[in-house]
N, C-alpha and C positions, 0 to 999 in steps of 0.2 A: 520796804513794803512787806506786811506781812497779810496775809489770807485766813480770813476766818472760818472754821471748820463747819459745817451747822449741824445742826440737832435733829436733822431729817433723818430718814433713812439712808446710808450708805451705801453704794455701789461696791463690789469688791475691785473696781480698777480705785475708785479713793480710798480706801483701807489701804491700797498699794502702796499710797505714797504722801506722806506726811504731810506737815503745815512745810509751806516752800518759802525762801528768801531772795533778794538779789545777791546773796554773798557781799557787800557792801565790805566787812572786814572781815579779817581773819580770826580765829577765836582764840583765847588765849588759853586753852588747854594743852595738857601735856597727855602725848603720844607716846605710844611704845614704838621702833622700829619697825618691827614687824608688822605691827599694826598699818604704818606709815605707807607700806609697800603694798601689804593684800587691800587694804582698800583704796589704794588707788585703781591697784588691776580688775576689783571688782567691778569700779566705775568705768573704766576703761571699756570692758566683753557688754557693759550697757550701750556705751557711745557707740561698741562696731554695731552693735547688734541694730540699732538706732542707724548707722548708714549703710548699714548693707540691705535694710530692711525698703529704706527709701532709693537706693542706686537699682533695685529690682523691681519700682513701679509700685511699690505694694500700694491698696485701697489706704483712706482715711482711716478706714473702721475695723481694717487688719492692723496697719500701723498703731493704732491706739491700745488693742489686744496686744499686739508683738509687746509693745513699748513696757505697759502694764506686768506682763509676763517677765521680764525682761530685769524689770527692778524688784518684782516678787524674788526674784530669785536670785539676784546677787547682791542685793543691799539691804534688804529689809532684814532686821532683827530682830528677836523676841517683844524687846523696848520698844515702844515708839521714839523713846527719848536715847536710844542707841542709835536707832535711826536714822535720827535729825543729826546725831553728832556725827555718823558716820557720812553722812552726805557731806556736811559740810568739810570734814577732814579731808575729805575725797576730793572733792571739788578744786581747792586749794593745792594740795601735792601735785594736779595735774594741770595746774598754773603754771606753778615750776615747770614740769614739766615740758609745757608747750609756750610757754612765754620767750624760749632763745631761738635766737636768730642768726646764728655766728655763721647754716650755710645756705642755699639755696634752697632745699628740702623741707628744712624745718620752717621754712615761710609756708609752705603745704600745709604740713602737719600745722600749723599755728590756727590757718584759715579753717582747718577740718575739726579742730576742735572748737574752733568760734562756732560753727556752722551748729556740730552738733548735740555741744550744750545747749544754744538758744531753742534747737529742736525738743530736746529732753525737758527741759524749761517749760513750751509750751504744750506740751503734751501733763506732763504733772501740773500745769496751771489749770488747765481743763477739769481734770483728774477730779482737784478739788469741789466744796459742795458748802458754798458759804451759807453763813445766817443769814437768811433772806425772808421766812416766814412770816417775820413780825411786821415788815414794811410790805407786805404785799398791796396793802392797798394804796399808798404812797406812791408805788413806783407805776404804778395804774394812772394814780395823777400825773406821774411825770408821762407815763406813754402818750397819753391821752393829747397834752399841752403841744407834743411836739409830733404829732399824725402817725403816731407808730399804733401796732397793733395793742392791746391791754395783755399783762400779762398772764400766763395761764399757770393751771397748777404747778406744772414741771419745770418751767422756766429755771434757769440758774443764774445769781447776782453776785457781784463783788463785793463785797464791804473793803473799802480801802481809805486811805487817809488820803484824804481830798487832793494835796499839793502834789498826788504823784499820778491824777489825771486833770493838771489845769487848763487840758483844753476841751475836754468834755465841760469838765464845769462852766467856763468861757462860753462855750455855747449850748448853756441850758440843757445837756442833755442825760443828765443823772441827777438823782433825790440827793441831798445832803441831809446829813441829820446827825448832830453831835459831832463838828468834823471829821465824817466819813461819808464818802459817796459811793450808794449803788450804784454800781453798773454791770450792764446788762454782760453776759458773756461776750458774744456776739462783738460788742463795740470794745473790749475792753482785750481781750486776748493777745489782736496783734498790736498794738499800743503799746502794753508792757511787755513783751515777747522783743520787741527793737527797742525798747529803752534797755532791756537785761543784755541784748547785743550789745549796744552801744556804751556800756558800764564794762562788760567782759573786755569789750577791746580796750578801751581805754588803761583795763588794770593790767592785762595782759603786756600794754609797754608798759609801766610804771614796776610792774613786775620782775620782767627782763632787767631794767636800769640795774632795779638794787640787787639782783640775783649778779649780773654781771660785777657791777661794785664792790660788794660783798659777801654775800653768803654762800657763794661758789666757790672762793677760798678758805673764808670760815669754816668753811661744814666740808671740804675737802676727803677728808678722810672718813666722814660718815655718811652726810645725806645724798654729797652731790654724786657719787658714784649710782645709788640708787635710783636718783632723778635721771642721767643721763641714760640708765639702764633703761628705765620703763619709756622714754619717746619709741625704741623698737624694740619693746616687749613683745613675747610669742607669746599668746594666751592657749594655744591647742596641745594635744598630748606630747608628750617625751621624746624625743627620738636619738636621746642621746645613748641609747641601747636598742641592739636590732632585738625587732619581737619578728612577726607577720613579715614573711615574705623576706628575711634579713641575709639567710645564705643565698649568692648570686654568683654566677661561675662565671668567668672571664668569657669562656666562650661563645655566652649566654646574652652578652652584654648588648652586641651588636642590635639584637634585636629587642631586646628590652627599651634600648634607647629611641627604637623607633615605637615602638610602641607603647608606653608607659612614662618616660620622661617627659616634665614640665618643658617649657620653651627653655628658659632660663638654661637648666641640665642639654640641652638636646644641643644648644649652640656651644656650650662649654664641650664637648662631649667631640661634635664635628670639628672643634678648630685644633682639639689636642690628636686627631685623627689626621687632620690635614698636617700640622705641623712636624710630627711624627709618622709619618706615612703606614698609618696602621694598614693590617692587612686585614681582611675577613675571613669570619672563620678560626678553625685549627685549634691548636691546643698554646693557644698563648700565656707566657707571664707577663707580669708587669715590666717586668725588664724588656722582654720582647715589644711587650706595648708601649713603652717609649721608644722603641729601637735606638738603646744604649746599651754596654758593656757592662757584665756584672760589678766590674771596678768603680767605673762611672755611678752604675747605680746605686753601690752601697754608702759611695762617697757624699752623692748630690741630694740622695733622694731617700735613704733607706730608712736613715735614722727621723727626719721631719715626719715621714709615714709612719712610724711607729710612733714617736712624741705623740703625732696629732690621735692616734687610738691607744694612749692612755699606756703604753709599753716604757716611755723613757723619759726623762726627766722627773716632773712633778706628778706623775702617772695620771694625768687627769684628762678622762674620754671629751673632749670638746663635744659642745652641742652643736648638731650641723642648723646653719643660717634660716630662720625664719623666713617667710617672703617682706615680712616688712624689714629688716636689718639687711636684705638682698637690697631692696627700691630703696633705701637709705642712702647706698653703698654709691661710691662716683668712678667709675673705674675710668682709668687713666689709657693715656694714648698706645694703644695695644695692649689693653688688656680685654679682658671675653668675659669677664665678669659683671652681675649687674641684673637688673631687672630689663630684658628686652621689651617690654611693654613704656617700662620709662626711658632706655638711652635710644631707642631705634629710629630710625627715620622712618616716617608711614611708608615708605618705600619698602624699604626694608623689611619690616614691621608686616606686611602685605605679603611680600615674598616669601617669608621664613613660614606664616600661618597658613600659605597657600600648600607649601612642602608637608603641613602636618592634614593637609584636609581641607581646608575649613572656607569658606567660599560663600559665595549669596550674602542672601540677607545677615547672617551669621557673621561674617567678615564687617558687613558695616554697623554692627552692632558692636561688636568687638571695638573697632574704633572711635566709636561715640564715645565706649567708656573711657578709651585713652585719653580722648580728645578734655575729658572731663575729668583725668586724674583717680580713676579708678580703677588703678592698675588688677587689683587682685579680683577685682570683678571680672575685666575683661577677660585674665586666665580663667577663671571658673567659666564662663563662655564656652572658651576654648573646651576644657575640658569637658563638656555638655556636650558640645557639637561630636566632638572628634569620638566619641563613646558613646552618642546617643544613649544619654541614662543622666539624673538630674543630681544636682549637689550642693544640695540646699543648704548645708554648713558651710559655703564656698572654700576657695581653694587659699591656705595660709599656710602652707610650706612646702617645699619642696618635697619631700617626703611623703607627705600625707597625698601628693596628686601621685605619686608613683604606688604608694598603698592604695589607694578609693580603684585607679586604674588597674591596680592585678584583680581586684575583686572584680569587677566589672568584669572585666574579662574572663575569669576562670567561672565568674555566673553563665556567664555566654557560651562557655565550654561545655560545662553540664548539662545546663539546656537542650545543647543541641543535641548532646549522649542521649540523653532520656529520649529527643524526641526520633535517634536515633539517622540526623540528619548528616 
């Protein structure tokens, strides 16, 4: 099904965004790698953008702004017709992407990218501003026949090929004219909005099949690295180098970690304290802080420490864990790793949030999002409550909640100086 543009005046949320498809096939153009990758992640910071936008409640008519905004900025091209290709290239890679099923998690991810394509979908179906001018009076006859209101000047219609609303047509309730039937936005939106669902999933396993089949070990050394990369892509800034806030003193720690560290950090943080019987305080090394032997620790621990900050081996600074490559992660029987919002028991989960604060209404807020799978919302909660101060980019790394919170905090600092409190 394609969407016809009209000759009316345009709104800048439709200049946004192109003529639209069901994606039916893939196109048989050639990609550059590169290419391959940034427009998937471009499509990608659309999609969060699109569910974090709706996991916070937002209005219809903020949501339509956000969404508009959203692909103004990370898909549109100079072209229209770079546009079109880059949707569609996008669309597709992030098939791959979310089409495998091999654990538990990615049956998540698989539903959250069904969810929020058909959302993006219906949002740019909207968006559109078909030829409808010319039938204005026709579709007057058609209102009229079946008791609806006549239409007025602003109204908006679909021009589409008949066979892909044959149950409107069935029941008389759109003009046909040169196999094509208006219809009304209204009747026509969520209709093909759950057929584009219902096409998505379907290709989504057909997808998976042949990816599993073949072109997982075909494309081994090229593409499938990239596709598995991008299911827990980080899209937010770098942190594989300290900027802001990056020199931290061992003796400093203690209370950093109450006060600035994610949940995630703050349970990893108490069970190597429990395990190791740190002490508080004083002038500690890391040796002290495992309480092991300098022997011990040059043996067990010195050299993986230096590897992992880029000192030995292939000298390469690892990037520390995204919160989506964290919630990904399955950690096993006695280990401390993981997203506490995904492995916790609400018990649990209740206890640990109670320790940082966080209580009332705010707590059961928190766990509606869990309850619904959105983990990294319910941390940005977290972090909202526990800081009183908002975080509207929400919280997607580890890092960046221990960064937004020294700010916060050293705002609060000054404040109180100036106000001399």
């Amino acid at each position: 099904m394609e969407i016809v543009r009209s000759q009316r005046k345009t709104s800048d949320s439709a200049a946004a965004a192109p003529t639209i498809s069901l994606y039916r096939s893939a196109p048989n153009i050639e990609v550059r790698l590169d290419d391959f990758e940034l427009f998937a992640i471009d499509r990608l910071r659309v999609l969060k953008g699109i569910s974090d936008g709706l996991s916070r409640g937002k209005k219809p008519e903020e949501m339509e702004k956000l969404v508009s905004e959203l692909w103004r900025t990370n898909m549109r091209l100079q072209e229209q017709s770079e546009t079109m290709e880059k949707d569609v290239i996008s669309h597709f890679v992030l098939r791959l992407v979310y089409c495998r099923t091999f654990f538990v998690f990615s049956e998540d991810q698989r539903k959250w990218f069904l969810s929020m394509e058909t959302a993006l979908f219906r949002y740019r179906f909207r968006f559109e501003s078909p030829d409808s001018q010319n039938v204005k009076d026709k579709l007057n006859q058609v209102a009229r026949s079946i008791g609806q209101p006549v239409v007025n000047a602003d109204a908006i219609f679909f021009k589409v090929p008949f066979e892909e609303v044959a149950e409107l047509v069935s029941n008389r309730r759109v003009f046909l004219f040169k196999g094509y039937a208006y219809v009304a936005m209204n009747q026509v939106v969520s209709l093909v909005a759950t057929q584009f669902r219902s096409l998505l999933s379907k290709a989504l396993v057909l997808t998976n099949r042949k990816w599993t089949s073949t072109i997982r070990e075909q494309e081994k050394d090229r593409l499938t690295p990239i596709v598995e990369a991008l299911s827990t892509s980080y899209l937010g800034p770098d942190y594989s180098q300290a900027k802001e806030f990056g020199e931290v003193s061992l003796k400093d720690i203690e209370q950093l970690a109450n006060s600035s560290f994610p949940l995630c950090m703050r349970h990893l943080f108490e069970k190597l304290r429990e395990e190791h019987h740190l002490k508080h305080g004083g002038r500690m090394q890391l040796g002290l802080f495992l309480k092991v032997g300098s022997e011990r620790f040059d043996k067990e621990y010195a050299y993986s420490i230096r590897h992992n900050y880029g000192k030995e081996g292939k000298r390469t600074d690892y990037t520390p864990y995204s919160c989506q490559k964290i919630i990904s992660s399955t950690p096993g029987v006695g280990d401390h790793h993981g997203c506490p919002y995904r492995h916790f028991s609400e018990e649990n989960l209740r206890a640990a949030l109670g320790k940082m604060g966080v209580g009332g209404r705010t707590m059961d807020d928190v766990m509606d999002k869990v309850r619904n799978r959105h983990y990294q919302l319910a941390c940005t909660l977290t972090f909202e409550s526990i800081h009183a101060s908002s975080c509207d980019a929400g919280i997607n790394h580890p890092n960046q909640y221990f960064t937004d919170s020294q700010k916060v905090l050293k705002t609060k600092v000054t404040i109180f100086k100036l106000l001399d409190i």
